[in-house]
C-alpha positions in Angstrom: -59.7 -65.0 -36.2 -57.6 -62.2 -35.0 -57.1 -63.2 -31.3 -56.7 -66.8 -32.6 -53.8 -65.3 -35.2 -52.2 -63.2 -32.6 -52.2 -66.2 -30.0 -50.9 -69.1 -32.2 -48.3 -66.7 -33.9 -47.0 -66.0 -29.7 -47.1 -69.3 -29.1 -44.8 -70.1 -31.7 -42.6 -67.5 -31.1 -42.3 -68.7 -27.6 -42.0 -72.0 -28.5 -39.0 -72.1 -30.6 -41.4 -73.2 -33.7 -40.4 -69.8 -35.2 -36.9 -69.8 -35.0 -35.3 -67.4 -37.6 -36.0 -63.8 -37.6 -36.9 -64.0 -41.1 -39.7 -66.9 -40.6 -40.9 -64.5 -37.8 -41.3 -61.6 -40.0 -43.1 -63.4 -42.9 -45.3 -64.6 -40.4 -46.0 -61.3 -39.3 -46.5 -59.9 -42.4 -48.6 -62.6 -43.6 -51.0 -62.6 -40.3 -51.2 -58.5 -41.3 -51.4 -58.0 -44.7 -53.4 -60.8 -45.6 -55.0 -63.0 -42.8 -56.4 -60.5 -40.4 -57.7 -57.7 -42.6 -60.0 -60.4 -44.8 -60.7 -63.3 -41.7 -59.6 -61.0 -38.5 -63.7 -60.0 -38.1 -64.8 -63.5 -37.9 -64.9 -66.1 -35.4 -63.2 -69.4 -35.7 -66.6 -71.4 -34.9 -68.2 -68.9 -37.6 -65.5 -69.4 -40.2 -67.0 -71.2 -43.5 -65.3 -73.0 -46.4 -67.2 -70.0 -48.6 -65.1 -67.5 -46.5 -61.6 -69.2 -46.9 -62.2 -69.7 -50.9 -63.3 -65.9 -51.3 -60.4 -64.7 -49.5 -58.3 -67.2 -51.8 -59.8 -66.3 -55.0 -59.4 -62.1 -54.2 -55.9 -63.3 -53.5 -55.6 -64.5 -57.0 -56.8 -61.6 -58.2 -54.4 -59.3 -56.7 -50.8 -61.3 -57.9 -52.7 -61.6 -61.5 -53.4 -57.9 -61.4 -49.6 -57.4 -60.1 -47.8 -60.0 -59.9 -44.9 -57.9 -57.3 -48.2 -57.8 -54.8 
């Protein structure tokens, strides 16, 4: 997933579908901080529903545990 991330993020960027500094920053953090370190080890064809509702559900756990996360 993190090739995939790191190209579809680029191609936004360079195609104007990013087009405030802010949008490209929460992108950025959110491809970072959250997307790549849980999904970044797996590949796209190898990605499951399981993997996508895990990552969800420790997301949920984090902003109940602290909610400023």
């Amino acid at each position: 997933m993190s090739a995939y991330a790191a190209q579809l993020f680029e191609h936004k960027v360079a195609a104007g579908d990013l087009k405030s500094a802010k949008t490209i920053e929460r992108w950025e953090d959110t491809l970072t901080i959250h997307i790549i370190p849980a999904l970044g080890d797996i590949f796209c064809h190898e990605l499951r529903y399981a993997d996508l509702v895990d990552w969800k559900n420790e997301i949920a756990r984090r902003l109940n545990a602290d909610p400023k996360a």
